[in-house]
C-alpha positions in Angstrom: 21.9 64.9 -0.8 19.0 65.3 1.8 16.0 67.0 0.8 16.0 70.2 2.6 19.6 70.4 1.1 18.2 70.8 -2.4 16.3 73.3 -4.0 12.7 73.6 -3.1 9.8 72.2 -4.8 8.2 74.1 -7.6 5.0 75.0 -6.7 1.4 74.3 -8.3 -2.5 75.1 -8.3 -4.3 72.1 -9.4 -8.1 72.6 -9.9 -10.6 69.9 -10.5 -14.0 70.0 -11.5 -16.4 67.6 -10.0 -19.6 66.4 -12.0 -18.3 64.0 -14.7 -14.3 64.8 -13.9 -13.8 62.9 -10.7 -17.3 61.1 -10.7 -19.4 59.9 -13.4 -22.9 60.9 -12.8 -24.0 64.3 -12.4 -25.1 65.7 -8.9 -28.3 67.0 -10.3 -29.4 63.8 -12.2 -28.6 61.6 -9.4 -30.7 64.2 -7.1 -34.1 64.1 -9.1 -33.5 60.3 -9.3 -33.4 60.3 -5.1 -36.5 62.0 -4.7 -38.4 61.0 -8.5 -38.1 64.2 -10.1 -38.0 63.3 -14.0 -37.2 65.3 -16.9 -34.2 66.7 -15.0 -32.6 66.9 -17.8 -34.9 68.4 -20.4 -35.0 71.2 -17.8 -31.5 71.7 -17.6 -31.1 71.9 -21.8 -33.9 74.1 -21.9 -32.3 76.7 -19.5 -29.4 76.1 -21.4 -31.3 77.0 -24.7 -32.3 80.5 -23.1 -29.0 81.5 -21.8 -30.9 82.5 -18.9 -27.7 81.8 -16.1 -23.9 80.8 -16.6 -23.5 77.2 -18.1 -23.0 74.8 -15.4 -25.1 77.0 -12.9 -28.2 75.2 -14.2 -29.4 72.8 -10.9 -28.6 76.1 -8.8 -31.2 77.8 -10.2 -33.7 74.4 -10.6 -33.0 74.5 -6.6 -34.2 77.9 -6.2 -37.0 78.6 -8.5 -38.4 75.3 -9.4 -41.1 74.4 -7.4 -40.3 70.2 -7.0 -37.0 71.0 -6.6 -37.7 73.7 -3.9 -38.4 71.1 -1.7 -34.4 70.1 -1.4 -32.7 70.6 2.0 -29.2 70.7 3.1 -29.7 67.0 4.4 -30.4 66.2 0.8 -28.0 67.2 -0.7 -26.1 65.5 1.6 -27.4 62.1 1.2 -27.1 62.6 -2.7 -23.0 62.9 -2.1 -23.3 59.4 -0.8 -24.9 58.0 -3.7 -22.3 59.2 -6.2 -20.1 56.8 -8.4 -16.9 58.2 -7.6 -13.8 57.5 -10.6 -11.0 55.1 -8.7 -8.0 56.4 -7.0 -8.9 60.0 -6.3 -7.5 59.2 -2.9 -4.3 57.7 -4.7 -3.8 60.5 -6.7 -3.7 63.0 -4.1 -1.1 60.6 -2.2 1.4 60.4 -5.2 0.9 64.1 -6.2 2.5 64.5 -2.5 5.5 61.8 -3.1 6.9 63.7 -6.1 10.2 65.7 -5.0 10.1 67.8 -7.9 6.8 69.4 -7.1 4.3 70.3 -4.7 0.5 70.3 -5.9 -2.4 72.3 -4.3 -5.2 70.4 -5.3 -8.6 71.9 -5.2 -12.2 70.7 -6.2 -14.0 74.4 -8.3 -17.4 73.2 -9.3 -20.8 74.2 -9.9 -22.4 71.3 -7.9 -23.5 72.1 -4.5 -21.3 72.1 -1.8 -22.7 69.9 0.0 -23.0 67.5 -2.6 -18.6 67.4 -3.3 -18.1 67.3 0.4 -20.2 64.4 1.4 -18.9 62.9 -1.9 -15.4 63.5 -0.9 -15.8 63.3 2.5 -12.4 61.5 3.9 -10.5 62.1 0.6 -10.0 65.7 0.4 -10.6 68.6 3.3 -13.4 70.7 3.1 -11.5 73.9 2.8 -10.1 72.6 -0.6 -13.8 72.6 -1.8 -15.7 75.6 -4.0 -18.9 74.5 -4.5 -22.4 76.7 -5.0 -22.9 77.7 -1.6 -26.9 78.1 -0.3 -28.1 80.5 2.3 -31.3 78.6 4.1 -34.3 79.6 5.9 -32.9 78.7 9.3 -36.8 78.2 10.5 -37.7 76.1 7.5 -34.5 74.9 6.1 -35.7 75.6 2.6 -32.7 77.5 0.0 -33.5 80.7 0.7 -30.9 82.1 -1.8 -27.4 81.6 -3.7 -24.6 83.0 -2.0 -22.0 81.3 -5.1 -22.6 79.5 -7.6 -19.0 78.6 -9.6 -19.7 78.4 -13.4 -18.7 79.5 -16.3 -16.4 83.5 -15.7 -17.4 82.4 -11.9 -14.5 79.8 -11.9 -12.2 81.9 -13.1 -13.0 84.2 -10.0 -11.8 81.1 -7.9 -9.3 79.5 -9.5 -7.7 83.3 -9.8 -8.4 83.3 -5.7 -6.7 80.4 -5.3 -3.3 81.2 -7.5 -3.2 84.7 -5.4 -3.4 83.0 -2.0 -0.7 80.6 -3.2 1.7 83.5 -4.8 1.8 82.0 -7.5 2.3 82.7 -11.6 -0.2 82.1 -14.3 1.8 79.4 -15.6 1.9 77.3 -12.4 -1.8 76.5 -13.2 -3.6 73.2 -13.9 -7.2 73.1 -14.3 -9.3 69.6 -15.1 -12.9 69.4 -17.0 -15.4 67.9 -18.5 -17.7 69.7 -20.1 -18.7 73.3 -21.8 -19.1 74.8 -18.1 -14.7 74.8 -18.4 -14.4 76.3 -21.8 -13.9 79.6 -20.2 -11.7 78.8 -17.2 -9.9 76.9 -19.7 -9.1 79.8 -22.0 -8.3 82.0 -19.3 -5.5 79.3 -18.3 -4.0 78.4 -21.4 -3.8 82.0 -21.8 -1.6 82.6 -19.2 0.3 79.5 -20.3 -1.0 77.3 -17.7 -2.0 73.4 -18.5 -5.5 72.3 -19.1 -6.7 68.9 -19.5 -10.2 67.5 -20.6 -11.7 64.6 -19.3 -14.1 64.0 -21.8 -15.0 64.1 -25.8 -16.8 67.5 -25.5 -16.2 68.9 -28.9 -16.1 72.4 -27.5 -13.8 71.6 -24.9 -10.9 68.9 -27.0 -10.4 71.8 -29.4 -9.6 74.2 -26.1 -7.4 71.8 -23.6 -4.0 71.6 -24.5 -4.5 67.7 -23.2 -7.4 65.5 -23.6 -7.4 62.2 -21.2 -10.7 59.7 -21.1 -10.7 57.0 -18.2 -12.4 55.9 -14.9 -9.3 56.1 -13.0 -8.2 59.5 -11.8 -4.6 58.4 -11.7 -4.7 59.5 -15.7 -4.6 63.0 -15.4 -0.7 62.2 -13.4 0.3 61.4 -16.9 0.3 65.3 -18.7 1.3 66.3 -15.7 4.7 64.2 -15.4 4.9 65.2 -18.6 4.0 68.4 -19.9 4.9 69.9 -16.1 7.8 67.9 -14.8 9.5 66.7 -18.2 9.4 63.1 -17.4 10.0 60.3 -20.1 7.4 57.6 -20.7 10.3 55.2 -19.4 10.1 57.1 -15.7 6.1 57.5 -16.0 6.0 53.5 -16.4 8.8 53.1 -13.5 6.5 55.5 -11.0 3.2 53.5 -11.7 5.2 50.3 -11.2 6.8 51.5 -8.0 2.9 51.7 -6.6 1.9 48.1 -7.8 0.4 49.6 -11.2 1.0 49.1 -14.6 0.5 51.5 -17.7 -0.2 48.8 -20.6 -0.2 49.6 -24.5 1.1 52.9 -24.8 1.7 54.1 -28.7 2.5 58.1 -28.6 1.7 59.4 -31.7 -1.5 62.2 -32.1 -2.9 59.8 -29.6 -1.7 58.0 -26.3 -3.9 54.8 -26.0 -2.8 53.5 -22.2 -4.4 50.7 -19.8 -3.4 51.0 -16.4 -3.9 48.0 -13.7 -3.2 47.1 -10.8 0.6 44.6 -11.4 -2.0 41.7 -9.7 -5.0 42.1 -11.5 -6.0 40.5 -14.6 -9.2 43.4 -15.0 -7.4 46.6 -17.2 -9.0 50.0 -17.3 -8.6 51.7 -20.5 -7.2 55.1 -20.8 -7.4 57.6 -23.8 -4.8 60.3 -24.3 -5.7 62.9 -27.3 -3.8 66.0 -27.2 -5.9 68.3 -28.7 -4.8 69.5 -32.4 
């Protein structure tokens, strides 16, 4: 039966966090090292300590009030999104995440980082309207941060991620946010309360205990694997098929409290490991 013969797609909100989730460094570290700034981040874990701003929001406020990092411009920030290690296949994800029949994804990036940071990062990947970063509002004589317009961390996700579901029409449960660290503890709780699907990308014992999925790789093709799943129902049998059909090959995959998985590409002799732990 032709497509627009059967029933439509179900749709889905699919928010990603940037710093450690689709990259490995963080935008602020990899800022001070650009222009030699140390102790970046003492700085940070002493805001942290104080509870001063929102987790997550901590470089925001190192931009605006700390006098070497007051010396940032837009162009900086800029040049730092070029420097960032990127995780592979973000650009392959968001191609297969299209192919499925079954469902149609809205995939946005909801971070803390500066904007301009996740879209010169991204830049070619994914469209700069699909990006929620902290936005700045500069001296337009000296180009210095004047002030924060948005900063997306901690209950501030949840403002976006809400945003985005309403401008979709769509339920809580249609939901799937993607994390790394304690900045998504609350976002995540605000999803899995309204029964969407959360996923952590990292052994952050605050965050493990919260995600109702816990995947740990350097491909970004991993997080398609609770989403088959837990979202679309499929078996392991039609997960392997799918990565196969693309020239890719999930390796060594033994369900139990843990999925252990290596996926490759069908040529290559290099694996890259990938860690499934649904969280207890």
């Amino acid at each position: 039966m032709p497509r627009d013969e059967q029933s439509a797609p179900r749709k889905y909100l699919l928010v990603s966090d940037f710093d450690q989730t689709l990259s490995f460094n963080d935008s602020g570290l990899e800022l001070s090292r650009m222009l030699g700034i140390s102790n970046f981040e003492e700085r940070v874990a002493g805001l942290a300590r104080v509870h001063l701003i929102q987790q997550g929001g901590e470089l925001a406020y190192l931009l605006l009030h700390d006098p070497e990092f007051r010396r940032v411009r837009k162009e900086d920030l800029t040049a730092v999104g070029k420097r960032i290690h990127l995780k592979a296949n973000i650009g392959l994800l968001l191609e297969l995440l299209n192919e499925l029949e079954d469902a149609q994804f809205s995939f946005n990036v909801v971070s803390a980082a500066p904007e301009e940071v996740i879209q010169s990062a991204l830049e070619d990947i994914l469209p700069t309207e699909n990006i929620y970063g902290t936005q700045f509002r500069y001296d337009p004589a000296t180009g210095e941060i004047q002030s924060i317009v948005r900063v997306p961390a901690g209950y501030g996700k949840v403002a976006v991620v809400e945003h985005l579901r309403t401008q979709l029409k769509l339920s809580h449960g249609r939901v799937v946010y993607v994390g790394d660290g304690s900045s998504d503890v609350i976002v995540m709780l605000h999803v899995n309360r309204c029964d969407g699907l959360t996923v952590a990308v990292s052994e952050n014992r605050y965050l493990t205990q919260i995600a109702k999925r816990t995947i740990l790789s350097d491909n970004a093709l991993a997080v398609l694997v609770p989403i088959l799943q837990d979202l679309l129902g499929w078996s392991s049998m039609r997960i392997r098929a799918f990565f196969e059909s693309h020239g890719l090959m999930v390796q060594e995959w033994d369900r139990m409290r843990t999925d252990w998985l290596t996926i490759r590409d069908a040529e290559s002799t290099a694996p890259v490991p990938v860690v499934d732990a649904p969280a207890a």
